[in-house]
C-alpha positions in Angstrom: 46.7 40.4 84.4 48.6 43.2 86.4 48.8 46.7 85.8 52.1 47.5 85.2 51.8 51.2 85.9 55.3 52.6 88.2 53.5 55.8 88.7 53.5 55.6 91.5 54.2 51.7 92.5 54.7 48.9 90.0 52.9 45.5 90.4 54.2 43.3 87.2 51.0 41.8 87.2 46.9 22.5 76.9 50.4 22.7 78.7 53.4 24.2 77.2 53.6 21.1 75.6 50.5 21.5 73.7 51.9 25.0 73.0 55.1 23.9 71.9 54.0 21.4 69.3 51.3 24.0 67.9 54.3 26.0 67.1 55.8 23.1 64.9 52.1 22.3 63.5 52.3 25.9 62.0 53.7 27.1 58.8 56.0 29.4 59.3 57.9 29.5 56.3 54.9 30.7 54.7 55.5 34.1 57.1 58.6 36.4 56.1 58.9 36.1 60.0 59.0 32.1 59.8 62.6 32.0 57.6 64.9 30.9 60.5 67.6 33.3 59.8 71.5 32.8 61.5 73.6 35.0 61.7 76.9 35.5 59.5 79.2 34.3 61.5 77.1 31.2 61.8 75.8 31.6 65.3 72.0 31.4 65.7 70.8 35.1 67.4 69.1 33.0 70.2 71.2 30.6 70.7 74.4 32.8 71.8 72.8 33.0 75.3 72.6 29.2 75.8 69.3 28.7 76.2 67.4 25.4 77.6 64.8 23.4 78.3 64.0 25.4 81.3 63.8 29.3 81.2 66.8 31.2 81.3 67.9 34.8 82.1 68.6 36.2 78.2 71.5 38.0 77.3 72.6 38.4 80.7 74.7 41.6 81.6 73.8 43.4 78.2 70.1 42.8 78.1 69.7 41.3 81.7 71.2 44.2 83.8 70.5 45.2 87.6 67.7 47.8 85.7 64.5 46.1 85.4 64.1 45.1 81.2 61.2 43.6 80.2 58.8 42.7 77.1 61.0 42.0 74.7 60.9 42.3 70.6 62.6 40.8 67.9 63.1 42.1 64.3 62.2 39.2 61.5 65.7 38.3 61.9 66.1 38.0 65.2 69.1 39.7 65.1 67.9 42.9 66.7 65.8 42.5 70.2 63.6 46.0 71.5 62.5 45.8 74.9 61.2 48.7 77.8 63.4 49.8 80.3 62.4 51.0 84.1 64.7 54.2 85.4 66.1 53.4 88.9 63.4 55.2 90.7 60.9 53.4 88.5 58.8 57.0 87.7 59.5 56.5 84.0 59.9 53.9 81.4 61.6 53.8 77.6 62.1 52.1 74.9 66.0 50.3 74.6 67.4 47.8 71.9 70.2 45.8 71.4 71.8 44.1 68.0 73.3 41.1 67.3 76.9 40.5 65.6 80.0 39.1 66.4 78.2 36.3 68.2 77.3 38.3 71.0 74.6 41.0 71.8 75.6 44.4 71.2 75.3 47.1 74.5 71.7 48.7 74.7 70.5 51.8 72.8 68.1 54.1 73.3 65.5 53.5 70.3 65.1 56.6 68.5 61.6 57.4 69.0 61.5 57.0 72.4 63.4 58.3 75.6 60.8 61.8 76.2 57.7 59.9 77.4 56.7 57.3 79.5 57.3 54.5 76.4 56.7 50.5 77.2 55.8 47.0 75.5 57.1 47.4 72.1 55.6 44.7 69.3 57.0 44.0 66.0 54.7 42.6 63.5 55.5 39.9 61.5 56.7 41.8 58.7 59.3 43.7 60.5 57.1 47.2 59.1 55.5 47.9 61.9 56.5 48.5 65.5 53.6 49.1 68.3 54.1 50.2 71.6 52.3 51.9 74.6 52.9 55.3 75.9 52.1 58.7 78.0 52.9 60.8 75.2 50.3 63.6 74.4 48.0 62.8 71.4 47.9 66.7 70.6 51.8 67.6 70.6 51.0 70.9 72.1 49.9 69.3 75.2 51.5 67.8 78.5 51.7 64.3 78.7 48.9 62.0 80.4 49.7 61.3 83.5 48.5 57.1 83.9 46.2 57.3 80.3 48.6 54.8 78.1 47.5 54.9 74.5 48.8 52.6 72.0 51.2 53.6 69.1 52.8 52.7 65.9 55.9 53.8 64.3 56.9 52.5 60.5 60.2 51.2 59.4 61.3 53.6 56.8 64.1 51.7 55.8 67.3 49.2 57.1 69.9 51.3 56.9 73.7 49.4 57.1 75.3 52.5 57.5 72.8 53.1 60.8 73.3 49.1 61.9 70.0 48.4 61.2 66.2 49.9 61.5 65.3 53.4 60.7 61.9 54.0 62.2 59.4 57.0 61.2 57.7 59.1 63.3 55.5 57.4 66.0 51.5 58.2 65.9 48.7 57.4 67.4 46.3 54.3 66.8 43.2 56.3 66.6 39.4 56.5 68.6 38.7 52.9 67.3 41.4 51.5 69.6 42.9 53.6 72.6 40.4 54.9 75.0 41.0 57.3 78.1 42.1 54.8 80.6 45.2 52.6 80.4 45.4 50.4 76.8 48.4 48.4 76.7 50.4 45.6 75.3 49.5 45.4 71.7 50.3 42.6 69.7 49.8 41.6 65.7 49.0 39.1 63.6 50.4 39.2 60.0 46.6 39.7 58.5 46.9 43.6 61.0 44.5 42.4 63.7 45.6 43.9 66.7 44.8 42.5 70.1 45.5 44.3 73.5 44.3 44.7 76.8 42.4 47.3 77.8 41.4 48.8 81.9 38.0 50.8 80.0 34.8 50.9 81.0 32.5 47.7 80.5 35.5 45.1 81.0 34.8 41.9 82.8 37.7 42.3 85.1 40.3 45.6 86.1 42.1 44.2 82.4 40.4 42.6 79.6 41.4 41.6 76.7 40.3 43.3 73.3 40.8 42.8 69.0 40.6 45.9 66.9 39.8 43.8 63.4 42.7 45.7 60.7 39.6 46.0 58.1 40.0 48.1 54.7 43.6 49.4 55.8 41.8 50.7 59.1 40.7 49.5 62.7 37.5 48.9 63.3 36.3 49.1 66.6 37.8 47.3 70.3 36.0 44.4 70.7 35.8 42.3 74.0 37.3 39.0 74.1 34.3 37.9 76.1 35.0 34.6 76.2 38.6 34.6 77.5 38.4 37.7 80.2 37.5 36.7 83.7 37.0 39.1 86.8 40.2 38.7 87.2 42.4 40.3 85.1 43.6 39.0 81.9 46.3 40.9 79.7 49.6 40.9 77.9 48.0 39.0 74.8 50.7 37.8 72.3 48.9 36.2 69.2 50.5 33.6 66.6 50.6 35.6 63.4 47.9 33.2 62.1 45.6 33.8 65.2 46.3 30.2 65.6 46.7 30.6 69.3 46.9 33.6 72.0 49.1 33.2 75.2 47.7 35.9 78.0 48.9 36.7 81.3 46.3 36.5 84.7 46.0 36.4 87.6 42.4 34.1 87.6 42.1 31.0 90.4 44.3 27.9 89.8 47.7 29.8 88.7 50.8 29.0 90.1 51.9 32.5 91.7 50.6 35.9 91.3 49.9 36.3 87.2 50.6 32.9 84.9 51.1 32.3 81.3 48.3 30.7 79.9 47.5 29.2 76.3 44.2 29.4 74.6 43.8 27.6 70.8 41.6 29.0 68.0 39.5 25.9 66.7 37.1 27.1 63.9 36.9 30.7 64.9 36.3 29.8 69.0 38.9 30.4 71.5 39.2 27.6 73.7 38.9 27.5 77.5 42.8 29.1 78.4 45.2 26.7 79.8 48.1 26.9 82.3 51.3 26.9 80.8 52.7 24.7 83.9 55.5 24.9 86.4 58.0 24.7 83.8 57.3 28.3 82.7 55.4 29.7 85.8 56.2 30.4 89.3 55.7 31.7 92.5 55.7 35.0 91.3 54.7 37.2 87.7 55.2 36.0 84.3 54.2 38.5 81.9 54.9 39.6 78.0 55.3 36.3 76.4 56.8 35.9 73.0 57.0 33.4 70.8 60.4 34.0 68.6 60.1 35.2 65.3 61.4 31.5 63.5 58.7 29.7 66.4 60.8 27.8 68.2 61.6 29.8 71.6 59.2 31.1 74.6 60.2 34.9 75.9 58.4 36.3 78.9 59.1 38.3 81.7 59.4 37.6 85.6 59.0 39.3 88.4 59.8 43.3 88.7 61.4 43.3 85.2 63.6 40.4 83.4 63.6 38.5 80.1 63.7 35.0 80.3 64.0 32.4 77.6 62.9 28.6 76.8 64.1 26.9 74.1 61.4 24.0 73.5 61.9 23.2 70.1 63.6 19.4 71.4 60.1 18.8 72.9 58.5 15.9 70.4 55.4 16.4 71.3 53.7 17.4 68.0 50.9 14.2 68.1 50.5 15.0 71.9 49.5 19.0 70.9 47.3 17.9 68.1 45.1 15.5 70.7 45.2 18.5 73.2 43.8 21.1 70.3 41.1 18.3 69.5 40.4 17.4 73.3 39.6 21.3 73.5 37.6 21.7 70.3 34.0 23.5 72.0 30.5 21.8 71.8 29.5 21.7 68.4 27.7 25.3 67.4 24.2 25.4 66.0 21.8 28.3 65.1 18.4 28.9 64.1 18.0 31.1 61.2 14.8 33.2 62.0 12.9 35.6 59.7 10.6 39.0 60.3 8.9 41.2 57.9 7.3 38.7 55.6 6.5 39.2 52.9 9.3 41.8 52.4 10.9 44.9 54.0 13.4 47.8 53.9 12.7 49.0 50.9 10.0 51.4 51.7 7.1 49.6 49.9 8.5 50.6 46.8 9.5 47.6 45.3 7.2 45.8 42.9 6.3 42.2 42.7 8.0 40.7 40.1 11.1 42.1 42.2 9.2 41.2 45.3 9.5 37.6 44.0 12.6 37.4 42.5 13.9 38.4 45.8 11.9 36.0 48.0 13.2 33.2 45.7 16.8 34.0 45.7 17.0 34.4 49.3 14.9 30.7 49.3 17.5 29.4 47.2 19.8 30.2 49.5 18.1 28.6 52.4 17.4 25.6 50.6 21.0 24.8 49.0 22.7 25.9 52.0 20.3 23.5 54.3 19.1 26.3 56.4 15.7 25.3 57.6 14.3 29.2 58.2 11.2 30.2 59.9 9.3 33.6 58.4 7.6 36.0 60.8 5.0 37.5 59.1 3.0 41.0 59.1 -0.4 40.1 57.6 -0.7 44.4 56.9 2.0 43.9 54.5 0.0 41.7 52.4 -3.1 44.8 52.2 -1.9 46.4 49.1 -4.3 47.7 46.9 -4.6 45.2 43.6 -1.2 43.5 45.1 -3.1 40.9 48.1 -2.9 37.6 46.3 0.5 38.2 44.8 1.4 38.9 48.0 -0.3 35.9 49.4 1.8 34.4 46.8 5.4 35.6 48.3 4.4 33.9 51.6 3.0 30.7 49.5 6.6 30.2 48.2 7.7 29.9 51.9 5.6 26.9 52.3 5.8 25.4 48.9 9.8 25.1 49.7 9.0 23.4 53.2 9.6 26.7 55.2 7.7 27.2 58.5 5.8 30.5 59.2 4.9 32.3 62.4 2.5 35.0 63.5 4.6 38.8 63.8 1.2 40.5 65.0 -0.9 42.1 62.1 0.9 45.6 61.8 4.5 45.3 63.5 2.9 46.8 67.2 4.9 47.9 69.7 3.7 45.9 73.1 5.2 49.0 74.9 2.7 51.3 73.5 -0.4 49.3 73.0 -2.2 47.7 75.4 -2.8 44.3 76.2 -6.9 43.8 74.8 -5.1 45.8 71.4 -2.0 43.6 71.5 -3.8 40.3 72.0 -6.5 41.6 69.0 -3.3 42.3 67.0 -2.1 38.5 67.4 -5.8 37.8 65.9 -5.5 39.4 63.5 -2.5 38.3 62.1 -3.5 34.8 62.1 -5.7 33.9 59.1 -3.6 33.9 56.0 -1.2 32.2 57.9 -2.8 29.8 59.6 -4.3 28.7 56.1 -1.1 28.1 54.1 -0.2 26.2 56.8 -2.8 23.9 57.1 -2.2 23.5 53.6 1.1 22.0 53.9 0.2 19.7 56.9 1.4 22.3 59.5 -0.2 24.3 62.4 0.9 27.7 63.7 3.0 27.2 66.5 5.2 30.7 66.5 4.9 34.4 67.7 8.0 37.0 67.8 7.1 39.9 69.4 7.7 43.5 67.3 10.7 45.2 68.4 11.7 42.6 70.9 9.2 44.1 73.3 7.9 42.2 75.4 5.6 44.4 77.3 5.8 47.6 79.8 5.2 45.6 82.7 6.0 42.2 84.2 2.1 41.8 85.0 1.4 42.9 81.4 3.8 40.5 80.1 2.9 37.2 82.3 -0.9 38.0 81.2 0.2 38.2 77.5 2.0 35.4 77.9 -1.0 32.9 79.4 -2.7 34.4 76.2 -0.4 32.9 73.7 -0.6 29.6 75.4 -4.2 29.7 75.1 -4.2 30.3 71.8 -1.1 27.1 71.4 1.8 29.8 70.4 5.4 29.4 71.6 7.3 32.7 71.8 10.5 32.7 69.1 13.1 34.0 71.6 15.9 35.7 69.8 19.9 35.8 71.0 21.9 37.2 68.3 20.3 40.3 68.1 21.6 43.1 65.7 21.1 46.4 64.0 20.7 44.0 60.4 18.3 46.3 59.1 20.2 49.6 59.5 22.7 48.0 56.9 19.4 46.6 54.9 17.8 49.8 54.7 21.2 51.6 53.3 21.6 49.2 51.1 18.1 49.7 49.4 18.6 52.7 49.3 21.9 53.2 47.3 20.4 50.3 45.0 17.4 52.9 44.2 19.6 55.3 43.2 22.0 53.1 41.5 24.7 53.7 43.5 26.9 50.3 43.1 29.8 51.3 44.7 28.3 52.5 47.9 26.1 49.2 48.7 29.1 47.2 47.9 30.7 49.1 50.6 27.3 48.0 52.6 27.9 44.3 52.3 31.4 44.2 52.6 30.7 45.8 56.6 27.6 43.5 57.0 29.4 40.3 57.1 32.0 41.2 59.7 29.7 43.4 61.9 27.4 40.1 61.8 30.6 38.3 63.1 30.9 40.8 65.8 27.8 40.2 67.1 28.3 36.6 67.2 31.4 36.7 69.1 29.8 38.9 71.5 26.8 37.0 72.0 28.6 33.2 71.9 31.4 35.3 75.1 28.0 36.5 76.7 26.2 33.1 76.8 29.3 31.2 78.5 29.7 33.9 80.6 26.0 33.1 81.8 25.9 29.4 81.5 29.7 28.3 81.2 28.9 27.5 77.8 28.0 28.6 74.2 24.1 27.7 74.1 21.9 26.7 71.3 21.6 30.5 69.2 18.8 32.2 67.6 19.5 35.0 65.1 17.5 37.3 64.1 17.3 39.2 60.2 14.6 40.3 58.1 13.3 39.8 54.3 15.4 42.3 52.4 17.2 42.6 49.6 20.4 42.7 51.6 19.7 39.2 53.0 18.5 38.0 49.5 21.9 39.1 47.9 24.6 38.3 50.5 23.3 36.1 52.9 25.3 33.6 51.7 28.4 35.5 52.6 26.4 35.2 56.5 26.4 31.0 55.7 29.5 30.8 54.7 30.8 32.9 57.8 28.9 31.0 60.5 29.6 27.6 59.0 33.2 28.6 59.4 32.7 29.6 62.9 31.8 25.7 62.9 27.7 26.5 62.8 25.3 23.7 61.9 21.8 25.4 61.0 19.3 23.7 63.1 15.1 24.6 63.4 13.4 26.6 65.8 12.4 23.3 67.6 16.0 22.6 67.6 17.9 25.8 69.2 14.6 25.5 71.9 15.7 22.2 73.4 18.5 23.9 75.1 17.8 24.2 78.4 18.8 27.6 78.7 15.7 28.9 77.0 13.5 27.7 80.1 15.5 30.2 82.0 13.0 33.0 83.5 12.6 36.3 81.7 11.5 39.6 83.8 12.7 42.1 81.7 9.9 44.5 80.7 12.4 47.6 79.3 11.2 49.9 76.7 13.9 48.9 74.3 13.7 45.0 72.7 16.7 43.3 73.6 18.4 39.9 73.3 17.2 37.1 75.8 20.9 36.9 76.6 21.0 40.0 77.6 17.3 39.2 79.5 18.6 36.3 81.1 21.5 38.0 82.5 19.2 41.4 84.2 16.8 38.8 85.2 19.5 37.4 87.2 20.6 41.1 88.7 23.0 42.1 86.4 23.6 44.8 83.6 22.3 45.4 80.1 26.3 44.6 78.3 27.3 47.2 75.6 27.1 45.8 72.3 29.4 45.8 69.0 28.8 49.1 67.9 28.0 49.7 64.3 31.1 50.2 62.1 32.1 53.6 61.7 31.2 53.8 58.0 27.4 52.8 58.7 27.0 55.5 61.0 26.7 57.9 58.5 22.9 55.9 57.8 21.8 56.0 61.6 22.3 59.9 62.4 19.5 59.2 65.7 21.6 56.5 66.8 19.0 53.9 66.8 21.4 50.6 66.6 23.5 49.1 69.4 24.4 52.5 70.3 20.6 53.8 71.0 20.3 50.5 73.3 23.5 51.1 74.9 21.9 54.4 75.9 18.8 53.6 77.0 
């Protein structure tokens, strides 16, 4: 949406029906939030202001004043509202709040922790613990405020004091590296599991405000990630998210809205957010709506309008529940499918240190997996891997048990070559090469080789290179295995060996536990990236390897992705998406997705990746995940 900076001018930068009856669809009550508390004198803290159907000014003359007031809070309650206040000459901002008793709204306070810097868009988390807001205020005390650089912050309720009429609030601090950046983050917003959405002005946005998660992971942030899939180049901000990430109402200014920035809805069906919808006339106008709220017992809309008021809707007469429900179903995305591909066979990431009676216990639980999850896997195999002195028919044996279960294989070159550095009469000889063994199990089961993945991703160091390569594989009746969910997988796989080795329990634990949520990173990223190429989430390949880490856990992967609302699907499958006959120039040094081809082919930019949680950074010192492709 806007920018709502007054330094030195401010610009405030599905239907509500289906929005409405969403809110009755969830269980509140299971929330501490979702109690509908009154208060005791027996009149309802929202209702004292005679709210409607259609919005009205809130708490006129005590909140509502001449000042500009906007982004409001609530307390579980509801009996205590926090909202930021504009001085006259709109240089400067702070944090106000005003409590409810007597049947009225009590006169505004300054809030304790604010009224020194430029403080603005306070959030309350479900729990009441918690408040969020944005500020100027120095992240080292010592120094001067940052003049335009809004970070987020947090102060914690340290108790709710009678004697003090209410909340006493510690001292505020900073969100950390993983969330604020040095350009303007702002209005954050909390589910009750900690995951913290905002927007965000930083580098690599779609638009001049994007809209971003920090996953609450371990009693920590992970990273800012992009919500691809919702920003536009317009700008989109002001997230407020249903404490079970249910749904997420935004405020932009993209084409179709009403006035200058609307309200918009977008649902969560099985871990997609669908396309956002206008909230309609009812709630927007000819002008800004901004910082909506959904009321802490769900049944009222807050927002803001224009240069700075608080308006209210009470919609909880609206009987539209069966009406929402065939909205949310009318939106549910194009069903999601995958193709589960495989490099390295037989085995890797363990050094070559593994023997083969663990070599095979690991090839058949990772087949299991495959098979009882009805994931029809294709191996990529290195025919070098299977030259091991004394070891070549066991060997032969690991990639036997692929076929035996019904598993295709594919060709992976003879020793893992890098197209960049070899050229093409050595590249083409290395395809040879790595054909017999494979071809021959094959045959054995019926089946012909069909497949090539290219080492590294790398498709050659030139476009002529590449095209002749290309004619060469045709020839010889291959298909190149394109890959779209691209990953760092095998920094995690290596780690994990290697604390196994030295029986270190705790510490690949650790390793799994950030594997499965880093993999959902890159999904997200990747699904965002291919409808923001093709208005759409295509047909995806992913890419992992034979490791132990996959044989252990990637069931934990299955069971994320058929969550997501993934059906596994072959090779053959995922290819019949038109998108894969899309043209590919890209002839980098560095292997990257072909979503990320697709889009450079057509003129853009290599997009940053999910970078790797902070805690596996400690295994990549050079930087050679997301990060090292970032850079180059």
């Amino acid at each position: 949406m806007k920018v709502r900076q007054t330094e030195p001018g401010f610009i405030p930068s599905i239907a509500l029906v289906a929005l409405v009856a969403l809110m009755a669809l969830v269980a509140w009550p299971s929330f501490a939030f979702g109690q509908r508390a009154r208060a005791r004198d027996g009149a309802h803290p929202y209702t004292a202001t005679g709210a409607s159907n259609a919005p009205r000014l809130f708490a006129e003359g005590i909140v509502n004043t001449s000042a500009d007031e906007y982004g409001p809070a609530f307390t579980p309650d509801g009996r205590t509202i926090y909202f930021a206040k504009r001085s006259p000459d709109r240089k400067m901002e702070h944090i106000y709040f005003s409590r409810f008793g007597g049947g009225r709204w009590g006169a505004q306070q300054l809030a304790p922790f604010s009224g020194k810097y430029f403080d603005k868009e306070p959030f309350i988390t479900p729990d009441g613990a918690k408040l969020f807001f944005a500020s100027t205020r120095p992240l080292d005390s010592s120094a001067p405020a940052a003049r335009g650089d809004f970070n987020l912050w947090v102060v914690e309720r340290a108790a709710t004091s009678a004697s003090a009429g209410g909340e006493v609030w510690g001292e505020a601090r900073p969100l950390g590296a993983a969330v604020n950046s040095d350009t303007y983050d702002n209005y954050p917003s909390v589910a009750a599991n900690g995951n913290l959405y905002f927007s965000s002005t930083r580098a690599g946005g779609r638009g001049s405000n994007d809209l971003y998660r920090a996953r609450f992971v371990g009693g920590r942030y992970a990273p800012a990630e992009n919500l691809l899939s919702l920003n536009t180049p317009a700008s989109d901000a002001d997230p407020y998210i249903a404490p079970d990430e249910s749904y997420l109402i935004i405020s932009t200014t993209r084409a179709g809205s009403y006035g200058e920035g609307d309200l918009y809805v977008s649902f969560n069906v099985r871990g997609a957010w669908t396309t956002p919808r206008n909230l309609g006339e009812r709630v927007n106008s000819a002008t800004y709506e901004y910082t909506p709220l959904v009321s802490p017992d769900g049944k009222y809309l807050f927002f803001s309008r224009g240069w700075g008021d608080i308006y209210q809707l009470d919609a909880s007469a609206l009987p539209l529940r069966r009406e929402a429900a065939d909205r949310i179903a009318s939106n549910a995305p194009v069903r999601r499918r995958v193709a589960v591909t495989v490099d390295d066979l037989p085995f890797t990431g363990d050094g070559g240190k593994t023997g083969i009676a663990e070599l095979r216990g690991y090839t058949s639980k990772l087949l299991q997996t495959f098979t009882a999850k009805k994931i029809p896997a294709i191996g990529f195999v290195n025919e070098r891997k299977l030259e091991r002195e004394g070891e070549r028919e066991a060997r032969i044996g690991l990639l036997k048990m692929w076929t035996d279960a019904g598993f295709e294989l594919g060709n992976h070159t003879f020793a893992h070559a890098s197209f960049y550095r070899t050229p093409l009469a050595a590249f083409q000889q290395q395809v040879i090469d790595g054909e017999p063994v494979t071809r021959s199990l094959l045959a054995a089961r019926g089946r012909r080789l069909r497949y090539f993945r290219h080492p590294y991703l790398n498709t050659g160091p030139d476009i002529q290179t590449k095209e002749a390569f290309e004619k060469f594989l045709v020839a010889r009746g291959y298909r190149v295995a394109p890959v779209t969910i691209d990953n760092a997988e095998w920094i995690f796989a290596a780690a994990y060996a290697q604390a196994a080795e030295r029986g270190d329990r705790e510490t690949a634990a650790r390793i799994a536990d950030e594997y499965v949520p880093y993999m959902e990173r890159m999904f997200e990223f990747y699904e965002g990236m291919s409808v923001e190429l093709f208005g759409r989430e295509i047909q995806q390949t992913l890419l992992i390897h034979a490791n132990s880490l996959n044989a252990d856990h990637f069931e934990r992967i299955a069971a994320m992705l058929r969550r997501r609302g993934y059906e596994f699907v072959t090779l053959d499958e995922a290819l019949r998406d038109e998108a894969y006959a899309h043209r590919d120039t890209y002839t980098g040094a560095t292997g990257i997705s072909w979503l990320q081809r697709w889009a450079i082919t057509r003129g853009g930019k290599f997009r940053k990746e999910p970078p790797l949680p902070p805690y596996m950074r400690q295994f990549d010192p050079a930087g050679s995940g997301s990060d090292f492709k970032t850079a180059k």
